[in-house]
C-alpha positions as a Markdown table, in Angstrom:
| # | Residue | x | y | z |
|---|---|---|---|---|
| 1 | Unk | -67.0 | -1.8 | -55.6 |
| 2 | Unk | -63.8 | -2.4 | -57.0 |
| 3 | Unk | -62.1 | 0.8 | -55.8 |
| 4 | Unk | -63.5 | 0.5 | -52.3 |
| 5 | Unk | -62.2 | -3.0 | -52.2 |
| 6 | Unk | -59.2 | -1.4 | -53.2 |
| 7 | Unk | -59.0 | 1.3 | -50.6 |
| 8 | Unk | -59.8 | -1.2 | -47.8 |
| 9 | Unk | -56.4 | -3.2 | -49.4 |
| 10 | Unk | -54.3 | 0.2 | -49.2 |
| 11 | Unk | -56.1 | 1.2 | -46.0 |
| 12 | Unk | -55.1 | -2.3 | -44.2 |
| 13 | Unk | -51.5 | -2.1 | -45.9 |
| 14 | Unk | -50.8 | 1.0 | -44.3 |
| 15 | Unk | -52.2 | 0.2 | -40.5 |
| 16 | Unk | -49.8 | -3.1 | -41.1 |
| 17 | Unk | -46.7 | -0.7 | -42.5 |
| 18 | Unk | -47.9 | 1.6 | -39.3 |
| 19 | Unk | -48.0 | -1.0 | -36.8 |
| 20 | Unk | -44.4 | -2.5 | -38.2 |
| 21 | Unk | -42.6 | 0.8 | -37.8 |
| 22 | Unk | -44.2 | 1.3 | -34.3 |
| 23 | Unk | -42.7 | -2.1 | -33.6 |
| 24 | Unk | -39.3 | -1.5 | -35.0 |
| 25 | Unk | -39.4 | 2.2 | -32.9 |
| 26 | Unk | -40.3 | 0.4 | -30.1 |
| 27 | Unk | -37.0 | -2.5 | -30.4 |
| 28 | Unk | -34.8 | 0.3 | -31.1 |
| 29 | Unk | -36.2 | 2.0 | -27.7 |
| 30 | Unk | -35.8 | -1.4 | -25.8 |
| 31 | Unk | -32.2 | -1.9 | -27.3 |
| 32 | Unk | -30.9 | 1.9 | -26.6 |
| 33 | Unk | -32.7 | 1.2 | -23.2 |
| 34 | Unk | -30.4 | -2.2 | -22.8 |
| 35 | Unk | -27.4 | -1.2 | -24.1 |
| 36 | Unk | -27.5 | 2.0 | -21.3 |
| 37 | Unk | -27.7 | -0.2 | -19.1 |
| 38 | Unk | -25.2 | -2.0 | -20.0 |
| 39 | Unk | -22.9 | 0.6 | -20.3 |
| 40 | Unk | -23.5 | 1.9 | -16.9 |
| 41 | Unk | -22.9 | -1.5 | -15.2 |
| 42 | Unk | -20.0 | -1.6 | -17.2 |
| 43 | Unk | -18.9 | 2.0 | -15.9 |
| 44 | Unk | -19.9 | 0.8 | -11.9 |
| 45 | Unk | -17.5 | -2.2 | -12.6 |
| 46 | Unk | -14.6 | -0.4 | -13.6 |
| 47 | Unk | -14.8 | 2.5 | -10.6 |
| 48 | Unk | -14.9 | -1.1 | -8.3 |
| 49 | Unk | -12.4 | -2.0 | -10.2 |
| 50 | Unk | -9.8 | 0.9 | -9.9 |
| 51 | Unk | -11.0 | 1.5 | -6.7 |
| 52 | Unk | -9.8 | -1.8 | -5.5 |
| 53 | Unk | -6.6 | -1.7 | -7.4 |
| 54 | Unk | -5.7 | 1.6 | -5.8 |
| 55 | Unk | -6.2 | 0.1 | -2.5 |
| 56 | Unk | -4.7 | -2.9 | -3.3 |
| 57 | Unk | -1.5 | -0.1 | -4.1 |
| 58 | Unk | -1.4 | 1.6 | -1.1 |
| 59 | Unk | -2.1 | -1.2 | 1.2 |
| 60 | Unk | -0.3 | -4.1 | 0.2 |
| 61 | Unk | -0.8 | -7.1 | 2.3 |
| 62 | Unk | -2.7 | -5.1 | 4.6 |
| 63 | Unk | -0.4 | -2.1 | 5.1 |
| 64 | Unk | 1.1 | -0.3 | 0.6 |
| 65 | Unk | 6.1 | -2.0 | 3.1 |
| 66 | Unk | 6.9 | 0.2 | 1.8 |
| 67 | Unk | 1.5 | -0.7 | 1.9 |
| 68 | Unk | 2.6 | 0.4 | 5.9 |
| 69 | Unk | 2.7 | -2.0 | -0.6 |
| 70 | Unk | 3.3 | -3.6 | -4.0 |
| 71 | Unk | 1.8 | -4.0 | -7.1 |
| 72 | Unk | 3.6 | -4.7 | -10.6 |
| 73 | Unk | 5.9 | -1.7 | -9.2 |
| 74 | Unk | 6.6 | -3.0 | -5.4 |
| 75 | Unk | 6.3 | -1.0 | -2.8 |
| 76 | Unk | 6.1 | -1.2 | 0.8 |
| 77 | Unk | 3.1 | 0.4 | 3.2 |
| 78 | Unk | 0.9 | 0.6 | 6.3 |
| 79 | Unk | -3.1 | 0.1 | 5.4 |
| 80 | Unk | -3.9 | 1.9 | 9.1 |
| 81 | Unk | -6.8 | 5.1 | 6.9 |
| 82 | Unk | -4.3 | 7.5 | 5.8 |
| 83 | Unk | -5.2 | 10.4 | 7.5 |
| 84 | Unk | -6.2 | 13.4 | 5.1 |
| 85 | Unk | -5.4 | 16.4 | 7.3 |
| 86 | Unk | -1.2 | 17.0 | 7.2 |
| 87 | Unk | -0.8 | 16.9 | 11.3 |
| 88 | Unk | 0.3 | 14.6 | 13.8 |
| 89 | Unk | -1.5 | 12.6 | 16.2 |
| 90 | Unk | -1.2 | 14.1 | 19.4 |
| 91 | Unk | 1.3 | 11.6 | 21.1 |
| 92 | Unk | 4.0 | 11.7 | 18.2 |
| 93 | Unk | 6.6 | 13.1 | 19.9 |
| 94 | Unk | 8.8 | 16.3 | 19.0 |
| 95 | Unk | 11.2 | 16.4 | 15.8 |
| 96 | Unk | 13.5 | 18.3 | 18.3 |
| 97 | Unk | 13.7 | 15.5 | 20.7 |
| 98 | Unk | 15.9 | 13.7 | 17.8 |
| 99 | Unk | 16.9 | 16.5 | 15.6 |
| 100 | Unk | 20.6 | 16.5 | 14.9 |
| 101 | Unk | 21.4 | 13.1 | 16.5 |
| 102 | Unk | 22.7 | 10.5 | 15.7 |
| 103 | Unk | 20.9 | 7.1 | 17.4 |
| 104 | Unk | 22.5 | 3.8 | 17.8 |
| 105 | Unk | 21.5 | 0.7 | 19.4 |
| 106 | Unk | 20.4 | -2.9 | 18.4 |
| 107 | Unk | 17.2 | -4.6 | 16.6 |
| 108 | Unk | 16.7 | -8.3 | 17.4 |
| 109 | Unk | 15.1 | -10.8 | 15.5 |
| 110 | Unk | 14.4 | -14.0 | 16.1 |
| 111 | Unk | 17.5 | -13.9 | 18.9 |
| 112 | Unk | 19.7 | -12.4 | 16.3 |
| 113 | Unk | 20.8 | -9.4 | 16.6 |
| 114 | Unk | 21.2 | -6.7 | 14.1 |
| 115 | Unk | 23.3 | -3.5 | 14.6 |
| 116 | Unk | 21.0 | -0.2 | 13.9 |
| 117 | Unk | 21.8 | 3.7 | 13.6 |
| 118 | Unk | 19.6 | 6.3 | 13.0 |
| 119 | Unk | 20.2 | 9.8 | 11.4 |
| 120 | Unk | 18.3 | 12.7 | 13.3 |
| 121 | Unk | 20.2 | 15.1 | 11.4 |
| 122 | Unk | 18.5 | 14.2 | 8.2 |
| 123 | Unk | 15.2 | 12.4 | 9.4 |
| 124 | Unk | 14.7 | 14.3 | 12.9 |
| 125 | Unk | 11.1 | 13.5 | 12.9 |
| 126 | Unk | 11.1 | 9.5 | 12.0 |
| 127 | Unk | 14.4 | 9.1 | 14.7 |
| 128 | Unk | 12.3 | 11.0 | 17.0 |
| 129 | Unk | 9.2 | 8.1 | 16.5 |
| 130 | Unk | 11.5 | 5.7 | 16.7 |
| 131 | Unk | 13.5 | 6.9 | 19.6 |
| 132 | Unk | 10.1 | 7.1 | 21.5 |
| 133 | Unk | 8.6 | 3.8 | 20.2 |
| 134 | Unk | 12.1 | 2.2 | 21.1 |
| 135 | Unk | 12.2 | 3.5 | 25.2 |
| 136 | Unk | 8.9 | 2.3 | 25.6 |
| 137 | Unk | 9.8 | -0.9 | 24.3 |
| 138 | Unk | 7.1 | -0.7 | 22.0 |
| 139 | Unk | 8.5 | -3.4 | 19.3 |
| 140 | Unk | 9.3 | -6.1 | 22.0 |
| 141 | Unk | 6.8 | -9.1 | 20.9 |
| 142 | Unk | 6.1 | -7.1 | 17.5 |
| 143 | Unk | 6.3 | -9.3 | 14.7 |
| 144 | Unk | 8.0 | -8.8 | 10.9 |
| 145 | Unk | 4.6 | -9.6 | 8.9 |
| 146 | Unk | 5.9 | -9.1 | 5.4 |
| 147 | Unk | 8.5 | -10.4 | 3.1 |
| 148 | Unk | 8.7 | -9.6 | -0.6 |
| 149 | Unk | 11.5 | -10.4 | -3.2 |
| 150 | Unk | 11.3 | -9.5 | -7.2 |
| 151 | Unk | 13.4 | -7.7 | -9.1 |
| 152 | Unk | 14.9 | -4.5 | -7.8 |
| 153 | Unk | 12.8 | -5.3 | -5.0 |
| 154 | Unk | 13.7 | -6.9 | -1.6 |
| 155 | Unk | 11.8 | -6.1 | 1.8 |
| 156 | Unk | 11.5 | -7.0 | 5.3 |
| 157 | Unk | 8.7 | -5.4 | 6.6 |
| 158 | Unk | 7.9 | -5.2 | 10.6 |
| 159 | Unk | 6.6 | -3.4 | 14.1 |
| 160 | Unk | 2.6 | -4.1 | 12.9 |
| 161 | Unk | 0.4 | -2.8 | 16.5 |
| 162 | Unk | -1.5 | -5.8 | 15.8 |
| 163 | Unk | 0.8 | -8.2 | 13.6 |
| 164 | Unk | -1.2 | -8.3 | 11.0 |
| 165 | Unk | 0.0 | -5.2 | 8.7 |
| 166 | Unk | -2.5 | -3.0 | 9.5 |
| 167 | Unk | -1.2 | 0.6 | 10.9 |
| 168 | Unk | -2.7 | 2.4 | 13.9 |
| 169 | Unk | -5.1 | 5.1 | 13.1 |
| 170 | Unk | -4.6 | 6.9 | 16.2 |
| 171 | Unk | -0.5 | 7.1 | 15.1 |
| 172 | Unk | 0.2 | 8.4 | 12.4 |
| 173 | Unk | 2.8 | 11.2 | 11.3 |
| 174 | Unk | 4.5 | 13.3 | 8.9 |
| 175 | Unk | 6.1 | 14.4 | 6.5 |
| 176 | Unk | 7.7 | 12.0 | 4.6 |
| 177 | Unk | 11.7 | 13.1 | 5.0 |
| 178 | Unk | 15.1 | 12.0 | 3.5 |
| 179 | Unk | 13.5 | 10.2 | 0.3 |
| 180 | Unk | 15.6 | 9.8 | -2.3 |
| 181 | Unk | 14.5 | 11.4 | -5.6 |
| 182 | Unk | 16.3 | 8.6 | -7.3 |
| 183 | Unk | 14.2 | 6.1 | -5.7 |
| 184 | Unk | 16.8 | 4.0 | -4.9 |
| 185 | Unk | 17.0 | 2.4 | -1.5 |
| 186 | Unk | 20.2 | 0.5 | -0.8 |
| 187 | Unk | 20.4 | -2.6 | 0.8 |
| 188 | Unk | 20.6 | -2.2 | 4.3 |
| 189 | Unk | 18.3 | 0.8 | 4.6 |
| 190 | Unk | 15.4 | 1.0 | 7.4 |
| 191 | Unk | 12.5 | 3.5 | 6.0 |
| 192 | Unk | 9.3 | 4.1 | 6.7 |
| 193 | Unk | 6.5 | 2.2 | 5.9 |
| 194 | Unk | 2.9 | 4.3 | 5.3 |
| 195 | Unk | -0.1 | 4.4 | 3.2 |
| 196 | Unk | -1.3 | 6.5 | 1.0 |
| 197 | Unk | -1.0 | 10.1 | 2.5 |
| 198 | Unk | 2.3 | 11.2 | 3.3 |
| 199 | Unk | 1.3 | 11.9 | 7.1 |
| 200 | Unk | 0.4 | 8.0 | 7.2 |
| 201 | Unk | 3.6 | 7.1 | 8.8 |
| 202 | Unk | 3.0 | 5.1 | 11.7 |
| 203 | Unk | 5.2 | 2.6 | 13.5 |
| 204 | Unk | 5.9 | 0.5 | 10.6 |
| 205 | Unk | 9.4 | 0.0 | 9.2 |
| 206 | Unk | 11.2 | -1.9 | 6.3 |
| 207 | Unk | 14.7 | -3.0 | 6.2 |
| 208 | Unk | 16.5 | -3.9 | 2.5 |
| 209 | Unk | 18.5 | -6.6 | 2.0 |
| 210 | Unk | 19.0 | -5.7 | -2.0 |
| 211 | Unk | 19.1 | -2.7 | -3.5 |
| 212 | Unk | 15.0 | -1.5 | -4.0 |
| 213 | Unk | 13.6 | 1.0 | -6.3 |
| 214 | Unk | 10.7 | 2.4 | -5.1 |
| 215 | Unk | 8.3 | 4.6 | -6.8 |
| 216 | Unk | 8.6 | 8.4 | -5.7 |
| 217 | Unk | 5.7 | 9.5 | -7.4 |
| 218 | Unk | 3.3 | 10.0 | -4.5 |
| 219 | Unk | 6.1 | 11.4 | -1.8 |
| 220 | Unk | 8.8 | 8.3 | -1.7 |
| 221 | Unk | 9.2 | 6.6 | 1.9 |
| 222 | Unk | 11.7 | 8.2 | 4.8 |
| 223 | Unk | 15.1 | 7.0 | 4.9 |
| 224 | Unk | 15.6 | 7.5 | 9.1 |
| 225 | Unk | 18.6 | 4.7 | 9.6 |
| 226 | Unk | 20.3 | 2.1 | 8.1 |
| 227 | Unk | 21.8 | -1.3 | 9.6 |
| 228 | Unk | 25.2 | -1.1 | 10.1 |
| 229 | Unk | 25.8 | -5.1 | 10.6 |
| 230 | Unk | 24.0 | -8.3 | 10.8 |
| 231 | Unk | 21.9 | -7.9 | 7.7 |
| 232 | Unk | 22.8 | -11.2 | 6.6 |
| 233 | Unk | 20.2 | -12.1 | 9.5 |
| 234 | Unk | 17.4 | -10.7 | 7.2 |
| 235 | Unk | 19.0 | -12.0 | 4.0 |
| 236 | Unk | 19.0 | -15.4 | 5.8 |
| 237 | Unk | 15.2 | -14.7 | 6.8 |
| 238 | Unk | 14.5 | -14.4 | 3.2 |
| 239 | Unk | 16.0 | -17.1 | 2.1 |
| 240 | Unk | 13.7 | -19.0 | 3.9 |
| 241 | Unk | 11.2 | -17.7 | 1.5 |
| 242 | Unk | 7.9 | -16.6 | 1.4 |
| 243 | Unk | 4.4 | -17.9 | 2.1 |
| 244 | Unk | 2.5 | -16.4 | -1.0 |
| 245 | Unk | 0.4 | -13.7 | -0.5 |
| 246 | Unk | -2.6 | -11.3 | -2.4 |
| 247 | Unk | 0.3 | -10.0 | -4.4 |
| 248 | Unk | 1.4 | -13.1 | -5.5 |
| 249 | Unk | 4.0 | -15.5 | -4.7 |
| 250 | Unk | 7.0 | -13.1 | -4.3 |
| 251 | Unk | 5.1 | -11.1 | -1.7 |
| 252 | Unk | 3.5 | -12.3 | 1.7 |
| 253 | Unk | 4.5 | -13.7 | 5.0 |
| 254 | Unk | 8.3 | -15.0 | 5.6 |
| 255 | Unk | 8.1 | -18.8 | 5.8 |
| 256 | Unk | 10.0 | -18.3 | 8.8 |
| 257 | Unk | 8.0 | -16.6 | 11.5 |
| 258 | Unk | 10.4 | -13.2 | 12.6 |
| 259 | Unk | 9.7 | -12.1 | 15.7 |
| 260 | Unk | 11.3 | -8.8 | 17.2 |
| 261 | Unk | 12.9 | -9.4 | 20.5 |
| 262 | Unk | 14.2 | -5.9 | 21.3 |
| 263 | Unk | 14.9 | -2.8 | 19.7 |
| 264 | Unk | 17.2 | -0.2 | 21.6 |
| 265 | Unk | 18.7 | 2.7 | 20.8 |
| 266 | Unk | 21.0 | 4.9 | 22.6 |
């Protein structure tokens, strides 16, 4: 009688030590089961993460000027969907309709007028753009929407379709030409604004009034022109300084609205 009680003691004691490791399997299970998921939400965060950092890059405020855009390195851009095939949109006119020039003329802003030249000879593509976009009087009304100021950094950026820094999808162009492998812009310099593909070019342009260092690292931006007087016009525009943007407060919208009045070029 004793052994059997016994038995029943060792019997129970083993269903108990059974039922505890089934129990402690089963946490484990649940825990490897929570930390997974854990680790994948973590994972989806950090793509979303990245991803909108990397737009944030290439876009800017709303076009990466030189976002047709800056991020702890500035730069500027156009945030029109870069277009992945390397062509032009059919009504970007010729290279050969600028090549080898040398275009003159006048930008306007805000009834102040800035003198303008344009090198086909090393840019023939962007003078040509530009040449076209100028006889059709395409920047008359345009607006400059973008103002940034930093370090080594210092950009007017202008000639949005729709003002507000987005490019045109059904302009863009290529390739990126005349970018210095320095990546120094001096001040004075009208480039190129684009996004992220280097046939993103649009009708977006930056002047500097400092010497800028832009990153070259994914093509650079097109030198086409530079501004041969009147910059104090945009150094005077930036003075006015800057209503803070995304990027922070030495990037956004010139306190002073710009607005271009013309743009010829002869």
């Amino acid at each position: 009688m004793a052994n059997s009680k016994k038995d029943d003691r060792e019997a129970k004691a083993r269903i108990a030590r059974m039922r505890a490791n089934q129990e402690l399997h089963q946490t484990q299970v649940t825990r490897r089961k929570r930390d997974n998921v854990i680790a994948v939400c973590a994972i989806v965060v950090a793509v979303a993460v990245a991803a909108v950092l990397a737009l944030t890059v290439f876009a800017g405020s709303k076009t990466d000027a030189a976002s047709e855009a800056p991020d702890s390195t500035p730069s500027p851009s156009a945030s029109a969907s870069p277009t992945t095939v390397e062509t032009n949109s059919p009504t970007v006119p010729n290279a050969d309709t600028a090549a080898g020039q040398t275009l003159t003329g006048t930008l306007t802003l805000n009834g102040q007028p800035l003198g303008v030249s344009l090198d086909g000879t090393a840019a023939p593509q962007a003078a040509a753009v530009f040449k076209s976009l100028a006889a059709e009087n395409f920047f008359a009304g345009k607006n400059c929407h973008r103002l940034a100021d930093s370090d080594n950094f210092g950009v007017l950026q202008c000639g949005s379709l729709n003002g507000n820094g987005n490019g045109d999808p059904n302009y863009q162009w290529g390739p990126v030409e005349n970018s210095p492998t320095d990546g120094k812009y001096p001040a004075g310099t009208i480039a190129v604004a684009r996004g992220a593909s280097t046939y993103s070019n649009g009708t977006q342009f930056f002047i500097t009034f400092k010497d800028t260092v832009l990153p070259q690292d994914t093509g650079g931006y097109t030198i086409v022109g530079k501004v041969t007087s009147g910059l104090d016009v945009v150094t005077g525009i930036a003075a006015g300084g800057i209503v803070p943007g995304t990027n922070g407060a030495t990037d956004g919208a010139p306190k002073t609205p710009v607005t271009i009045d013309s743009f010829t070029l002869n």
